[in-house]
One Martini backbone bead per residue (centre of mass of N, CA, C, O) as a GRO file, in nm:
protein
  416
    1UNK     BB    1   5.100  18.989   8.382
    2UNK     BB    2   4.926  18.876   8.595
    3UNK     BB    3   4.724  18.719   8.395
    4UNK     BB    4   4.946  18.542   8.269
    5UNK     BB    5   5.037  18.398   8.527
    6UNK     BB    6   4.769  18.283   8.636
    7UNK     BB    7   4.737  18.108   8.370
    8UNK     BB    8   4.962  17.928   8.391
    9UNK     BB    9   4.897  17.800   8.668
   10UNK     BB   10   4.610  17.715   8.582
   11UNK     BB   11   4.794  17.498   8.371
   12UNK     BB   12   4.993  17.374   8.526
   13UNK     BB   13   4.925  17.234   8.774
   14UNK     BB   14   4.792  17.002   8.670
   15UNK     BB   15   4.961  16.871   8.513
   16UNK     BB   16   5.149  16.812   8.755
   17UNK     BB   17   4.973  16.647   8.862
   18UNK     BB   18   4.958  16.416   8.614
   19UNK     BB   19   5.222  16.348   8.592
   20UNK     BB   20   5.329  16.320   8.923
   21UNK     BB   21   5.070  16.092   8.923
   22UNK     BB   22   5.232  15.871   8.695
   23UNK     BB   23   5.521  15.876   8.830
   24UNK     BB   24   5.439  15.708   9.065
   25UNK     BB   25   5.292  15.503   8.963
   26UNK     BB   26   5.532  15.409   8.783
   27UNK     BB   27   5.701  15.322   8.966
   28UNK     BB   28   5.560  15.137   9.180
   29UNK     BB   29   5.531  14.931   8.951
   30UNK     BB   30   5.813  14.874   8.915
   31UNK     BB   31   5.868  14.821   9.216
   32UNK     BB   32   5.611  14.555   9.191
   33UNK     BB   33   5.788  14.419   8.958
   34UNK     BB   34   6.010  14.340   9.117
   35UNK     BB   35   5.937  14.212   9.349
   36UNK     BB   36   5.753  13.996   9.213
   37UNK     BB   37   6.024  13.831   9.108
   38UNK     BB   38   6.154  13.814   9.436
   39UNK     BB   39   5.950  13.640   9.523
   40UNK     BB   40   5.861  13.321   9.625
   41UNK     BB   41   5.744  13.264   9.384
   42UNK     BB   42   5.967  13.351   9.195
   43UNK     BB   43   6.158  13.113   9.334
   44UNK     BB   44   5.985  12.879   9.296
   45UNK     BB   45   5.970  12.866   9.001
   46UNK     BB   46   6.241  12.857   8.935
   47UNK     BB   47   6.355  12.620   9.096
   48UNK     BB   48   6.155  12.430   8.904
   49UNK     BB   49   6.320  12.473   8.673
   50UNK     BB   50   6.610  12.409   8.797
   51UNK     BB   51   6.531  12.115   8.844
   52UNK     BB   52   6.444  12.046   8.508
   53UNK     BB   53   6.724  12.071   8.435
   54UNK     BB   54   6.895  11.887   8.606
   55UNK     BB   55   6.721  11.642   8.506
   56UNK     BB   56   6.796  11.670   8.217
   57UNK     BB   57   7.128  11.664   8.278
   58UNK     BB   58   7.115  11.351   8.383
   59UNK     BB   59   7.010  11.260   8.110
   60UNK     BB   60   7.254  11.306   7.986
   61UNK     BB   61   7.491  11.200   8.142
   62UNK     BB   62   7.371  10.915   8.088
   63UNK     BB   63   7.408  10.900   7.771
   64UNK     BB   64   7.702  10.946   7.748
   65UNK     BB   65   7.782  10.704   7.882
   66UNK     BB   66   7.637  10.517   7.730
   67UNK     BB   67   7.819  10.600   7.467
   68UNK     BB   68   8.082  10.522   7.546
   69UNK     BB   69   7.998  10.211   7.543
   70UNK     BB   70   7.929  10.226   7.223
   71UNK     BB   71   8.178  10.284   7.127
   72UNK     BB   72   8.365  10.073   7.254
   73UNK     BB   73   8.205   9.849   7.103
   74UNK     BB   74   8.326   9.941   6.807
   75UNK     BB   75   8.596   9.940   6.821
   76UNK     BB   76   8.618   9.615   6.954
   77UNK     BB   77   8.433   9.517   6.680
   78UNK     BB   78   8.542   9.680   6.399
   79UNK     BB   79   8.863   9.798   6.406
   80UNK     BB   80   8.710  10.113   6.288
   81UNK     BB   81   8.551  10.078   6.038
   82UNK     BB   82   8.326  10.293   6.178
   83UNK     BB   83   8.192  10.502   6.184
   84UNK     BB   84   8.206  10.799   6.387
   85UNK     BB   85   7.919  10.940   6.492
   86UNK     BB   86   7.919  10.888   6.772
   87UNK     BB   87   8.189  11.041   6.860
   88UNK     BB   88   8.063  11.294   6.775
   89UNK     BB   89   7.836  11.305   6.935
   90UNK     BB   90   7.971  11.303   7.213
   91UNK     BB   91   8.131  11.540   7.177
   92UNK     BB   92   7.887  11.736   7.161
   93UNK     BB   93   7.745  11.657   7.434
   94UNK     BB   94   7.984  11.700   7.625
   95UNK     BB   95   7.980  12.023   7.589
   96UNK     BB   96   7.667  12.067   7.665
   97UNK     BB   97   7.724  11.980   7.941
   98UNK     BB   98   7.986  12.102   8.056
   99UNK     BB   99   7.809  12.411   8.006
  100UNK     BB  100   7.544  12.321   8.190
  101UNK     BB  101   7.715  12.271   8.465
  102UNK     BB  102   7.824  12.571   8.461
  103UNK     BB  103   7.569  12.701   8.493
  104UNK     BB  104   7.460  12.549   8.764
  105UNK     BB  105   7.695  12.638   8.931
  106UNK     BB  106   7.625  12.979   8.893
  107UNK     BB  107   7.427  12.930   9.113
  108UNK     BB  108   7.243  13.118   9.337
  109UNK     BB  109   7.016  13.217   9.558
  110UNK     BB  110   7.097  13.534   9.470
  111UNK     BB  111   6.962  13.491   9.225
  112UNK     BB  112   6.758  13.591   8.989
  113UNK     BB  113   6.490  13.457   8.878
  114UNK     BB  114   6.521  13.545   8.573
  115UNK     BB  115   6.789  13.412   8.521
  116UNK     BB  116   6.727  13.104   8.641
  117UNK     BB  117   6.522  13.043   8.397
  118UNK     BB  118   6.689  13.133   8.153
  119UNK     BB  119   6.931  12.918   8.205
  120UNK     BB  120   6.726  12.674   8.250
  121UNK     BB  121   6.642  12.718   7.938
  122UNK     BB  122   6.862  12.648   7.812
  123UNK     BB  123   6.948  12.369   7.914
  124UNK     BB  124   6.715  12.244   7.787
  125UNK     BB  125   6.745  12.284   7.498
  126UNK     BB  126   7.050  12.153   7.469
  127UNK     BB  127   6.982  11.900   7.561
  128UNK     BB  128   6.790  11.796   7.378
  129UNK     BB  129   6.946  11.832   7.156
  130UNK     BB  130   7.161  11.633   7.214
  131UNK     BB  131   6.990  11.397   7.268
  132UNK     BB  132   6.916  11.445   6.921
  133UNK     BB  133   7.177  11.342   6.841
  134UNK     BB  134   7.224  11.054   6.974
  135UNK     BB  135   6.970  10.927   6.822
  136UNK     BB  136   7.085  10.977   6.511
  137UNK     BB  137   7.334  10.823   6.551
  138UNK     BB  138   7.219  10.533   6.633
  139UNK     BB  139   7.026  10.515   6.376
  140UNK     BB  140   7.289  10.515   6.192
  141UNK     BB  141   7.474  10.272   6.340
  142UNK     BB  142   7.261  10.079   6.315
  143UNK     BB  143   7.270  10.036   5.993
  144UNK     BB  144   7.568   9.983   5.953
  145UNK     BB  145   7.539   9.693   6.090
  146UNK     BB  146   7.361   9.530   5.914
  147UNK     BB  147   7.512   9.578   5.649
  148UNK     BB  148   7.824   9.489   5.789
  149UNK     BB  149   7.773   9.285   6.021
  150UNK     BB  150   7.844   8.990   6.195
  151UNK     BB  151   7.732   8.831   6.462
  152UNK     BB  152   8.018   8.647   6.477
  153UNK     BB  153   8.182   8.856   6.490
  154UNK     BB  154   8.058   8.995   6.756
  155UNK     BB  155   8.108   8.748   6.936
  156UNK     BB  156   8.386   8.662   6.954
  157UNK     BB  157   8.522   8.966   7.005
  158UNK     BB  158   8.383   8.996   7.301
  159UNK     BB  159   8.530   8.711   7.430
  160UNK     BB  160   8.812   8.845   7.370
  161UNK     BB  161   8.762   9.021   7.601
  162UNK     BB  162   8.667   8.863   7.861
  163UNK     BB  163   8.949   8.731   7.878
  164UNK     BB  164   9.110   8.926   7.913
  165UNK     BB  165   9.003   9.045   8.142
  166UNK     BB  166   8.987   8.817   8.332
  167UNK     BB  167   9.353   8.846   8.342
  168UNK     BB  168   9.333   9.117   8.457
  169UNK     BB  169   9.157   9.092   8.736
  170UNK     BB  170   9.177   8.837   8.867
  171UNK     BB  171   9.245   8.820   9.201
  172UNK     BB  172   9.150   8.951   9.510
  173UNK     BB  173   9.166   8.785   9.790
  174UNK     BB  174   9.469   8.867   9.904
  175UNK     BB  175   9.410   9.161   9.945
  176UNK     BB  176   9.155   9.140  10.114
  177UNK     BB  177   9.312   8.953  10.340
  178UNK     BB  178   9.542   9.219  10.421
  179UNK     BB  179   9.321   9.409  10.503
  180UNK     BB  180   9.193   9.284  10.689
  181UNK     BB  181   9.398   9.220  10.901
  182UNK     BB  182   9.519   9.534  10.931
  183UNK     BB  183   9.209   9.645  10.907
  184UNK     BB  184   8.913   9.781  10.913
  185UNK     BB  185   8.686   9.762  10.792
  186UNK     BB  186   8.582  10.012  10.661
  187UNK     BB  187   8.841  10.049  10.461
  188UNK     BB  188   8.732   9.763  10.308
  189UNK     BB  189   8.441   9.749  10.216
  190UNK     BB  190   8.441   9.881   9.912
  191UNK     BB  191   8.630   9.690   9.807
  192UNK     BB  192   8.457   9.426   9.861
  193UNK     BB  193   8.245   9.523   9.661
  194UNK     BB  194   8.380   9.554   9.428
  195UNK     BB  195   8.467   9.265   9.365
  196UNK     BB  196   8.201   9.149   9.370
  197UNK     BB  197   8.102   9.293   9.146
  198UNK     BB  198   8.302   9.210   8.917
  199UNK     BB  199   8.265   8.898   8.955
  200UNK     BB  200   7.925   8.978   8.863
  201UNK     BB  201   7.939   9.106   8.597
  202UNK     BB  202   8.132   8.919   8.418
  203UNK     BB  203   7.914   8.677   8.427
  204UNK     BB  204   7.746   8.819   8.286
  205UNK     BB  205   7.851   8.854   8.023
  206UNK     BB  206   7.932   8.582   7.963
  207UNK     BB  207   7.627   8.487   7.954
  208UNK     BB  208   7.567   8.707   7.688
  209UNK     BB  209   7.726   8.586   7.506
  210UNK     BB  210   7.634   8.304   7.487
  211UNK     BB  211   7.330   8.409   7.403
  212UNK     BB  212   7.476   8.565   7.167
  213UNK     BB  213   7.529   8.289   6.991
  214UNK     BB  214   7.264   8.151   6.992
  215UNK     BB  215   7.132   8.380   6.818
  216UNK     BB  216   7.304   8.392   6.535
  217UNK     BB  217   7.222   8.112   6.480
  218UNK     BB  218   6.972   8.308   6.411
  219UNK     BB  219   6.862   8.521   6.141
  220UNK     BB  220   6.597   8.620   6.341
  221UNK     BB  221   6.787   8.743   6.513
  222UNK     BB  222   6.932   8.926   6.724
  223UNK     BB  223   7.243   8.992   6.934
  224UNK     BB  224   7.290   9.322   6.996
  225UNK     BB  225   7.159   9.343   7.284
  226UNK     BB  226   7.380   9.134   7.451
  227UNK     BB  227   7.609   9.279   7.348
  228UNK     BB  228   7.569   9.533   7.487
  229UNK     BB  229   7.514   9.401   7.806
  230UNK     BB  230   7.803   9.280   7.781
  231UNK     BB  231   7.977   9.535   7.773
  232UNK     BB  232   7.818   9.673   8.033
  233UNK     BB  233   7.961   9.453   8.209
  234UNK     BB  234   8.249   9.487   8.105
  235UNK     BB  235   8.254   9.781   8.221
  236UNK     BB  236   8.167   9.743   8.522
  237UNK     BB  237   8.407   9.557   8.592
  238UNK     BB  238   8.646   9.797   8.531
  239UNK     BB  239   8.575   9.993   8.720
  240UNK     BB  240   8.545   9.793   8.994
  241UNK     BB  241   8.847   9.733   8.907
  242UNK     BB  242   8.946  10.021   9.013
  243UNK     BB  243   8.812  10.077   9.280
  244UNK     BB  244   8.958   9.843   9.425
  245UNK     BB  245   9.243  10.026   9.330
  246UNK     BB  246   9.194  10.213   9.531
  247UNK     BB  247   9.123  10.187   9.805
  248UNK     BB  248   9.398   9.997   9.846
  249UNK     BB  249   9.579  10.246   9.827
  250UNK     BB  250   9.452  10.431  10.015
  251UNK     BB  251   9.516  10.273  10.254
  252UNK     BB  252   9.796  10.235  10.229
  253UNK     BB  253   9.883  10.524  10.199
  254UNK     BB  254   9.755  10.631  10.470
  255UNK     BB  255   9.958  10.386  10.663
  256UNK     BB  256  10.234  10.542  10.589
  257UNK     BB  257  10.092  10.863  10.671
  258UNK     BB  258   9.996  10.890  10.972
  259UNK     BB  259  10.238  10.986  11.130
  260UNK     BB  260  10.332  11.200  10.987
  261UNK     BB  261  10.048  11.349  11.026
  262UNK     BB  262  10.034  11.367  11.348
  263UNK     BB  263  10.298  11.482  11.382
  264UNK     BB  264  10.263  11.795  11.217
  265UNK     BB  265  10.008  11.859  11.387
  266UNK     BB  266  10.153  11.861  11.646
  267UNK     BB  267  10.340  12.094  11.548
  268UNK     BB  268  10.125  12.302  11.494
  269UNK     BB  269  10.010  12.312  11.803
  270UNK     BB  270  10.271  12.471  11.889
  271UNK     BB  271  10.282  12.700  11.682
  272UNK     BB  272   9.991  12.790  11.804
  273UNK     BB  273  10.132  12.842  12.112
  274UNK     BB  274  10.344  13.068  12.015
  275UNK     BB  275  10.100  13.261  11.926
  276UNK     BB  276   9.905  13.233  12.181
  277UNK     BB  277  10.127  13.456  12.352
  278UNK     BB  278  10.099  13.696  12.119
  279UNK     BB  279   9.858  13.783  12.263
  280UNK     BB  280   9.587  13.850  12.396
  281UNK     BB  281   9.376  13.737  12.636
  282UNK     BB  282   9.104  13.674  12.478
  283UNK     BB  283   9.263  13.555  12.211
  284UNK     BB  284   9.441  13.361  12.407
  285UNK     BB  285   9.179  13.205  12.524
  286UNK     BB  286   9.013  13.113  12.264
  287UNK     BB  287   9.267  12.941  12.141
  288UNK     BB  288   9.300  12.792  12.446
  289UNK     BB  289   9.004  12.610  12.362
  290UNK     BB  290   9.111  12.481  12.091
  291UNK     BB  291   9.363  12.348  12.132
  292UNK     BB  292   9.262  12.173  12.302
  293UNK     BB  293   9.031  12.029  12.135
  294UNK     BB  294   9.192  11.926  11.941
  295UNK     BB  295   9.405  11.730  12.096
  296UNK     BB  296   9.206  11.540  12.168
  297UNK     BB  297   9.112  11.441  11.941
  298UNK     BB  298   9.421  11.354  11.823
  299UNK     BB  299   9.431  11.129  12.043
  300UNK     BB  300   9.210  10.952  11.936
  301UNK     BB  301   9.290  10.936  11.629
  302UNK     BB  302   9.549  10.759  11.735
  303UNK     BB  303   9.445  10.519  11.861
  304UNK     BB  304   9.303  10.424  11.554
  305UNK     BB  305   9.490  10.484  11.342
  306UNK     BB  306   9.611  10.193  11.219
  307UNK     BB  307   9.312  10.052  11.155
  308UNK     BB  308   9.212  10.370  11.061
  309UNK     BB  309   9.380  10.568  10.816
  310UNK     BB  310   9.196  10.721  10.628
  311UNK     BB  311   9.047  10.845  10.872
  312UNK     BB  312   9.293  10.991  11.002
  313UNK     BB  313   9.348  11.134  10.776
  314UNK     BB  314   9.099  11.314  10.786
  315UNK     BB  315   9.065  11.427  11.061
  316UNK     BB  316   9.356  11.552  11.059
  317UNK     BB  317   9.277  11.782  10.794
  318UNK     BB  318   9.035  11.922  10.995
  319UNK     BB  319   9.182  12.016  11.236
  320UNK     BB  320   9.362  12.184  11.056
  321UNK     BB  321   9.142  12.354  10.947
  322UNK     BB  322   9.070  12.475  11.210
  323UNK     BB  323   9.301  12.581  11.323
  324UNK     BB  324   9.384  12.781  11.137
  325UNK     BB  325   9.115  12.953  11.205
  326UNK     BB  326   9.205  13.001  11.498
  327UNK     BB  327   9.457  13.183  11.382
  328UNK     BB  328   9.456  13.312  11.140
  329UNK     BB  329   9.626  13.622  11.124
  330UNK     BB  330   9.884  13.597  11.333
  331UNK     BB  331  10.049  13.488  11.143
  332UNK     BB  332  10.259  13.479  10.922
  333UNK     BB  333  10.382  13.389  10.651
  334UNK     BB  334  10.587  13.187  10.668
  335UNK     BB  335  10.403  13.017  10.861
  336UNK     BB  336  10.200  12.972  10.653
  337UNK     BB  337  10.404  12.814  10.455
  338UNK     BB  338  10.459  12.578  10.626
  339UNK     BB  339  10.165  12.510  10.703
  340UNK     BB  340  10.085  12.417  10.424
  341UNK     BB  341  10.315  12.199  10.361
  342UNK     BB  342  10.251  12.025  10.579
  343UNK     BB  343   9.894  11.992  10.539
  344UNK     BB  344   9.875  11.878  10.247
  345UNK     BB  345   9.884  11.608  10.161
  346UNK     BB  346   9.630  11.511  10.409
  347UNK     BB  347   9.411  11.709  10.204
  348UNK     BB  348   9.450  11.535   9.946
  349UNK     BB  349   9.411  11.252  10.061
  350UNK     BB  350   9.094  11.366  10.209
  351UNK     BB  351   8.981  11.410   9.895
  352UNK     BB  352   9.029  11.193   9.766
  353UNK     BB  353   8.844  10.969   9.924
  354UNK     BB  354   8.582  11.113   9.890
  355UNK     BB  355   8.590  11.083   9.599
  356UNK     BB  356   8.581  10.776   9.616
  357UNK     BB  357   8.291  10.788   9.734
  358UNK     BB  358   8.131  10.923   9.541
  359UNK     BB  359   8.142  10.797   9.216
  360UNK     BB  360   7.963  10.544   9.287
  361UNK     BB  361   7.695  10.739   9.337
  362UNK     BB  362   7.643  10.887   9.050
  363UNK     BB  363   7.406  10.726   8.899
  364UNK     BB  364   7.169  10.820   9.148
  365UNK     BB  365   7.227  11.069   9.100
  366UNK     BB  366   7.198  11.416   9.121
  367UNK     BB  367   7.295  11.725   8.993
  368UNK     BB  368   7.406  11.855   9.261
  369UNK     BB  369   7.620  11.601   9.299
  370UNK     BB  370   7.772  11.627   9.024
  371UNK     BB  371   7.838  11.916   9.080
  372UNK     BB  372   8.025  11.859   9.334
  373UNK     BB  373   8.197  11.672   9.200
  374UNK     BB  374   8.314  11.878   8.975
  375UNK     BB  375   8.440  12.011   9.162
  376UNK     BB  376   8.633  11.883   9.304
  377UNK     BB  377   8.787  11.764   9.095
  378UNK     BB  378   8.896  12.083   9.027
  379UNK     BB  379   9.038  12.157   9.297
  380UNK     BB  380   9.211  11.938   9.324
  381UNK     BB  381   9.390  11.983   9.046
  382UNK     BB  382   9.448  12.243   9.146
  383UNK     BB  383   9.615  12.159   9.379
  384UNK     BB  384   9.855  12.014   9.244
  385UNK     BB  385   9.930  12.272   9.028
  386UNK     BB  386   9.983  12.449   9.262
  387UNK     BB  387  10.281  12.631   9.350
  388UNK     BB  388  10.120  12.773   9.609
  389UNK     BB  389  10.073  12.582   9.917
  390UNK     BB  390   9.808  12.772  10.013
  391UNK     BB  391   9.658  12.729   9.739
  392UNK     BB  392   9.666  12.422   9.753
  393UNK     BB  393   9.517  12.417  10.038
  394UNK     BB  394   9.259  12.553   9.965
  395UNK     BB  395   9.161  12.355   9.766
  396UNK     BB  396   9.141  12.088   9.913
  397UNK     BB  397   8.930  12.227  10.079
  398UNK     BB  398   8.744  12.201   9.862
  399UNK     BB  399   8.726  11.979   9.769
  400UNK     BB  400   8.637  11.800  10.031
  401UNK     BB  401   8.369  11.978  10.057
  402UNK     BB  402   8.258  11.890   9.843
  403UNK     BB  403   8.255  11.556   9.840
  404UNK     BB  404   8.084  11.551  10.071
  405UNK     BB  405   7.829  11.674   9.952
  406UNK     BB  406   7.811  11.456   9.708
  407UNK     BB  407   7.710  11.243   9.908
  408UNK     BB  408   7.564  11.318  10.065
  409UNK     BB  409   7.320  11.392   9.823
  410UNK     BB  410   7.342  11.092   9.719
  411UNK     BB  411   7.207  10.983   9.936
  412UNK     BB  412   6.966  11.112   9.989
  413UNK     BB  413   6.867  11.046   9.642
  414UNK     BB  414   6.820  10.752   9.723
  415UNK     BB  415   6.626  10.750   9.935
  416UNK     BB  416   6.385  10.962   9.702
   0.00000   0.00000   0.00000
């Protein structure tokens, strides 16, 4: 029997050495392939492909800007009559960027590299295809346009159009005139360049029109590249004669609501300072630190608030978002629901703001900048929409956060 268990021992312990010095090697390799997975090496790598995504996703999205304005002149050109091709086209590219900025949107530092790689290899492949959709459709509407339509009968469609808009877009100069007036440079310098670009559109797009008249009347020249040219020059004329009609409004509604926006805010101050009584005195002391230095800010923003008061209504949206935090949980919910209809208004105002400072930003920025800028906007809507005034205050202030990151981000990428 002793020489049974010794025999066996003899067999034994090797195996076991070489098992379990197999399963150490094992796991070791396992625990160096994943740190190396998670290294700085494997993070800049997921990183460059991940902005090679994000490069790809900025050329369709503008891509896609590029087809909505040839659907545009498609109908306005054809009566209807040209097959939909481009339509679907943009449909389908449109699914594809949709779902590939909430992937890129879903990334965050935390992400594994290996997950990062796989999404960022996603997109950029959905995108290729959309890309190579939006071709095969352009190259098949334009064949259809060579059989079917005549040059001159696209160019007369266009005038008729320019026309139209130049009527549409009026004068803008007595508007300009009331906000210099009322109001300091600052609030209205975006709205005039906004006229100035509509009217240097227009001009472009008209005298686009004129040269493909001239090209129309030799055969042997095709007219749809200046028509295609005066399009984009109408297109980009209704743009800026919109956000020119946006922010003459937001200064205007901005003036209308900012005194009620002080007052409010003086409100929550009071509220503020009433329960910073029913405080300890270390909480009540790092409290009445906050309430002095919001109360300051607020008689500044105040002193200039009717010359600037988008500027104004914004800066007291931050500093009620300041006050909220360093209440924090001391109020009611009661209090907390009072504060936030009252609140509400404000920062959605200085959403909407800087959601209009971003958008036009958005041509030269990158896949970043317009990620946060369809946060901002999802987020606004979802203010809107919320029932429950702290969530829909909550949401406001996320869309301002995110606009603003926007902005930062499309001006960096100017720069750069």
């Amino acid at each position: 029997m002793d020489e049974l268990a010794a025999e066996i021992w003899r067999w034994l312990i090797p195996a076991l050495v070489v098992f379990g010095g197999t399963a150490v090697l094992a796991t070791v390799a396992i625990w160096l392939l994943r740190r190396s997975r998670r290294s700085p090496a494997a993070r800049a790598s997921a990183e460059a492909e991940r902005t090679a995504a994000g490069s790809a996703l900025v050329r369709l999205d503008d891509a896609i800007d590029e087809l909505a304005l040839e659907v545009g002149l498609s109908g306005a050109l054809y009566d209807g009559t040209a097959p939909d091709t481009l339509r679907r086209a943009r449909m389908t590219a449109e699914h594809a960027r949709d779902a590939s900025f909430e992937q890129l949107r879903a990334l965050t530092p935390e992400t594994h590299p290996d997950e990062v790689r796989r999404v960022a290899r996603g997109i950029r492949a959905r995108t290729e295809s959309a890309l190579a959709t939006i071709d095969a459709a352009r190259a098949e509407h334009t064949a259809w346009m060579t059989r079917n339509v005549s040059a001159a009968a696209q160019v007369e469609a266009a005038r008729s159009r320019a026309r139209a808009l130049h009527a549409e877009l009026g004068d803008p100069a007595p508007l300009l005139a009331t906000l210099a007036e009322r109001y300091d440079r600052s609030e209205w310098v975006d709205a005039e360049r906004s006229a100035v670009a509509a009217a240097a559109a227009l001009a472009a797009a008209e005298r686009l029109i004129d040269e493909a008249a001239t090209r129309a009347a030799d055969p042997t020249r095709s007219a749809l590249p200046l028509l295609a040219d005066a399009e984009r020059a109408l297109r980009g004329a209704q743009a800026e004669s919109r956000r020119f009609e946006e922010r003459h409004r937001l200064a205007t509604d901005a003036s209308a609501a900012v005194d009620g926006e002080i007052s409010a805010a003086r409100g929550a101050l009071r509220e503020a300072n009433a329960v910073r009584g029913e405080l300890e005195s270390d909480d009540a002391a790092r409290l009445g630190a906050v309430l002095t230095e919001v109360a300051a800010a607020l008689d500044a923003v105040e002193a200039d608030a009717a010359r600037r008061p988008t500027a104004a209504v914004t800066a007291i949206a931050r500093l009620r978002d300041r006050l909220d935090l360093a209440v924090g949980d001391a109020r009611t919910a009661q209090q907390r629901l009072k504060g936030a209809r009252s609140a509400l208004p404000g920062a959605l105002a200085a959403a909407r703001d800087q959601i209009a400072r971003a958008e036009p930003r958005m041509p030269a920025a990158g896949a970043d900048a317009r990620v946060r800028l369809g946060s901002a906007q999802r987020e606004l809507a979802a203010a809107r929409g919320a029932a429950n005034p702290v969530d829909a205050l909550d949401a406001a202030r996320r869309a301002l956060r995110h606009a603003e990151d926007a902005v930062a981000l499309a001006d960096y990428d100017a720069r750069f």
